[in-house]
C-alpha positions as CSV (number, residue, x, y, z in Angstrom):
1,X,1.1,33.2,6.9
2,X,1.9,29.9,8.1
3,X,4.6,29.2,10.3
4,X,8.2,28.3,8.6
5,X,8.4,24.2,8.9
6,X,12.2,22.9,10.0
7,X,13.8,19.9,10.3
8,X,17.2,19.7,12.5
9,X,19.9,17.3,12.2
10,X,22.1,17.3,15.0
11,X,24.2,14.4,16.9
12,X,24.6,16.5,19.6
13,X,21.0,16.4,22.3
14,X,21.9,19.6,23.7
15,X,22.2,21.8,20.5
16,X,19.7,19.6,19.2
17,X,16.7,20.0,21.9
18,X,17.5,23.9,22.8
19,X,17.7,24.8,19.2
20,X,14.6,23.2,18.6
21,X,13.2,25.1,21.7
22,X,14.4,28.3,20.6
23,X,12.9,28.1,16.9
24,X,9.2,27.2,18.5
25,X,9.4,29.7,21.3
26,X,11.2,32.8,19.8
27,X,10.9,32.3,15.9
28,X,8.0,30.9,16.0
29,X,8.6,28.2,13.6
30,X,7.3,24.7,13.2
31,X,10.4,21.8,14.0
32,X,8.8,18.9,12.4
33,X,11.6,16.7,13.5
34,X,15.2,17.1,15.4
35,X,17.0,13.9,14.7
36,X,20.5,12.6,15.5
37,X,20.1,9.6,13.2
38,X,21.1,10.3,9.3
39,X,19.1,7.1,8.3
40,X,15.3,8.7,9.3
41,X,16.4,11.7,7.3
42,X,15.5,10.9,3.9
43,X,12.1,9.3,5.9
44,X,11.2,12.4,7.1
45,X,12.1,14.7,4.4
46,X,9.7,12.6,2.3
47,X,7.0,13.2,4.4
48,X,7.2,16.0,5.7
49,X,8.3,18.5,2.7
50,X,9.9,20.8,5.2
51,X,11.1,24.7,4.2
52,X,14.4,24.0,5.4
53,X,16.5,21.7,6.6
54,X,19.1,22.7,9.3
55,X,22.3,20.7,8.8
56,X,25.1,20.1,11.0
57,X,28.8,19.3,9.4
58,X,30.7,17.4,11.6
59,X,28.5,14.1,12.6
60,X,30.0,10.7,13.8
61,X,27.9,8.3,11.1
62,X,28.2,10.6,8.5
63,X,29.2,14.2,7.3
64,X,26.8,16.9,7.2
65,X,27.5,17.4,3.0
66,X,28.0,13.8,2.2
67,X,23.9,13.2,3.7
68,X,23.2,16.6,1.6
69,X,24.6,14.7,-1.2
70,X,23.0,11.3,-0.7
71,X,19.4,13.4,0.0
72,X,20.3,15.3,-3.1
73,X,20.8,12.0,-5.3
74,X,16.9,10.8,-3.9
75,X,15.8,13.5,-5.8
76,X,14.8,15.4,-2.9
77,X,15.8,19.4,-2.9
78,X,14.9,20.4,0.5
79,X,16.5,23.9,1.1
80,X,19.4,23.7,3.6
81,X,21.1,25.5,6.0
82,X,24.5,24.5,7.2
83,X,25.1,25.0,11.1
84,X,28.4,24.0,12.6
85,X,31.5,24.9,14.8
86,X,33.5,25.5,11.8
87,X,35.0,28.1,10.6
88,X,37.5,26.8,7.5
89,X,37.6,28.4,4.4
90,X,37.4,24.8,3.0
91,X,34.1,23.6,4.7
92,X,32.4,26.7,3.6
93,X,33.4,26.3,-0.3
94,X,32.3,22.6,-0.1
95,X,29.3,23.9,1.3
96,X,28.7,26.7,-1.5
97,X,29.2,24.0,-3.8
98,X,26.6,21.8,-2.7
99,X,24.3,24.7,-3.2
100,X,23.4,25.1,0.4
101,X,21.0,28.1,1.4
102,X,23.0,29.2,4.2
103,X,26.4,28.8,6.5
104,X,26.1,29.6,10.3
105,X,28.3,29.1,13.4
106,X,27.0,27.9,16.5
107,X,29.1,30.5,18.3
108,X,26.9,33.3,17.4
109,X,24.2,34.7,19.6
110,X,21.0,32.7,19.5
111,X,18.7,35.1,18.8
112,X,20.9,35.9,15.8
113,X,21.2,32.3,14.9
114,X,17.3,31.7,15.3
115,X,16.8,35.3,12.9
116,X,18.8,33.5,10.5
117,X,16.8,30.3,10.3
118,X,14.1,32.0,9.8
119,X,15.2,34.2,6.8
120,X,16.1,31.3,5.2
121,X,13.3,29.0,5.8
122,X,11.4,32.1,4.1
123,X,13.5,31.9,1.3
124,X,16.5,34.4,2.0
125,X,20.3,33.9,1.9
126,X,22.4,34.2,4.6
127,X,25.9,33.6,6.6
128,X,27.4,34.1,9.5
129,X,29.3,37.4,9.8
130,X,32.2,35.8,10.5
131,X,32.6,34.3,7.4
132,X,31.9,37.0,5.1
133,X,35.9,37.8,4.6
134,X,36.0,34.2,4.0
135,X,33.3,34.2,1.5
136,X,35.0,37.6,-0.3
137,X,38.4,35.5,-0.3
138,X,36.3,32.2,-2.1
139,X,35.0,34.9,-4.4
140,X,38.7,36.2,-5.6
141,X,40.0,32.8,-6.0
142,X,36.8,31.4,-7.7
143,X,37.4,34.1,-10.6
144,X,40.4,32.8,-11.4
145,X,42.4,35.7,-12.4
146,X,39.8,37.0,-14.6
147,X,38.6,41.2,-14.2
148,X,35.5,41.2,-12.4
149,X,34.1,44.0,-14.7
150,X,34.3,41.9,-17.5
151,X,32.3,38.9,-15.7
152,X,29.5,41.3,-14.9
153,X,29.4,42.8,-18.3
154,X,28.9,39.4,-19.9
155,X,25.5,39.3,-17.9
156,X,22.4,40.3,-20.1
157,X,19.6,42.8,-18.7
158,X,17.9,40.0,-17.7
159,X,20.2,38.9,-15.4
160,X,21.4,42.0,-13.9
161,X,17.9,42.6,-12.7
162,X,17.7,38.3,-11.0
163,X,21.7,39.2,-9.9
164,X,20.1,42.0,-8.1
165,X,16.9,40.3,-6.4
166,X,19.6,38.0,-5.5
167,X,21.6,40.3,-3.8
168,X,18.4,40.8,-1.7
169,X,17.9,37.2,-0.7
170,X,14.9,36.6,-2.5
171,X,13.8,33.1,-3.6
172,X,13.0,32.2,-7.3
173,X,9.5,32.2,-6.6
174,X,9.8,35.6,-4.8
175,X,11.9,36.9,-8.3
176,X,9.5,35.9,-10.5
177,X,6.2,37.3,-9.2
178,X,8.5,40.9,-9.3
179,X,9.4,40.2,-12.6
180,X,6.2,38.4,-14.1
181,X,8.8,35.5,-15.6
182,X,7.9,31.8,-14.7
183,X,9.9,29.9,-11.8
184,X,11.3,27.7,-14.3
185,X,12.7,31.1,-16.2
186,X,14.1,32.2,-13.2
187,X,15.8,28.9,-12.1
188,X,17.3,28.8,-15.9
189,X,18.3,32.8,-15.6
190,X,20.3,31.7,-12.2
191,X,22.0,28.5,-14.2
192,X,23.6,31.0,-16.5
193,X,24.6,33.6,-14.1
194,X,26.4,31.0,-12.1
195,X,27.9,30.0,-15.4
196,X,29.2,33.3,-16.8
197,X,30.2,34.5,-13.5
198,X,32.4,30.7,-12.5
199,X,30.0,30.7,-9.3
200,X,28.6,27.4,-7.5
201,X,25.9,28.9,-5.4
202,X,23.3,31.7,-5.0
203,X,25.1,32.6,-1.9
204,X,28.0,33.6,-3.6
205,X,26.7,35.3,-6.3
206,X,24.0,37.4,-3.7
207,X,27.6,38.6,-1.7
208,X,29.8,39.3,-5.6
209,X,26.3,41.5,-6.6
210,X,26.6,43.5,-3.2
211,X,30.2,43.6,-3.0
212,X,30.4,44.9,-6.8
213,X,28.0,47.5,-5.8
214,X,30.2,48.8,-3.3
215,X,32.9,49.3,-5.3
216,X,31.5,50.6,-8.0
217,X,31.9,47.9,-10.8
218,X,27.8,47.8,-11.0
């Protein structure tokens, strides 16, 4: 299997260049390019097709989502990982919405942090441990009021079994060789669970799956 392919984004050289040290040496991932400037990052991502991109928030040219956004309106839908010092509730539902892959904190240990990149340049879900309460808190609030139960029971078969591939990380591509569907079916089976369940992301519908397991309203 071929090596995971990352691109980093990064103002800061230091978290930059040791990242990009870690991922080659102990993940054993490709970094096609670690770059400070916003500008070469359409340029790249163009070229290079990567499996990820590795994002961080807080840059002095431009924000981490707002470049999302602009790479987003190219047309380009490079998976991508957000990876930043912050830990506000608000940054991490901005995030969700964008439709990022992932959420991590630099202040986790780096082999944890370099696990994590890879799962998600392989297709999984993920977010820092830290958040999690966070992310259950988004969760509440995104349903507005209305019973959970009922939100769930408006899925079809169909989409209780993606809901519960998603629960596992998997990719679209991943769900539908299991379920012998086309990608397209999948992506159009994910649009309507968002939907039904008031959801922006995959992330948060993968956490609401587990965390309606474990309470029994699944």
């Amino acid at each position: 299997m071929a090596a995971p392919r990352v691109v980093l984004v990064d103002d800061h050289a230091l978290c930059r260049n040791g990242l990009s040290d870690l991922l080659r040496l102990r993940g054993g991932m490709e970094v096609v390019a670690a770059l400070s400037d916003p500008e070469q990052v359409l340029v790249v991502l163009r070229e290079q097709n990567p499996d990820l991109l590795v994002l961080d928030l807080r840059m002095p040219e431009i924000e981490g989502l707002a470049l999302l956004r602009r790479i987003r309106a190219e047309g380009l839908q490079t998976p991508t990982l957000i990876l930043t010092m912050s830990d506000s509730e608000v940054d991490l539902t901005a995030a969700l919405r964008a439709g990022v892959r992932g959420y991590l904190l630099k202040d986790m240990e780096p082999e944890d942090i370099v696990a994590a990149i890879g799962n998600a340049a392989r297709g999984e879900l993920t977010v820092a441990p830290a958040m999690t309460l966070k992310l259950a808190q988004i969760l509440q609030a995104g349903a507005q009021g209305k019973d959970r139960r009922g939100l769930l029971a408006s899925l079809t078969e169909r989409e209780n079994e993606i809901l519960d591939h998603l629960a596992r990380g998997e990719s679209n591509k991943t769900i539908a060789r299991a379920l012998d569907i086309s990608h397209d079916t999948v992506k159009l089976h994910v649009r309507h669970i968002l939907s039904k369940l008031n959801l922006s992301s995959r992330v948060e519908a993968a956490v609401l799956a587990v965390e309606a397991r474990a309470s029994g309203t699944r």
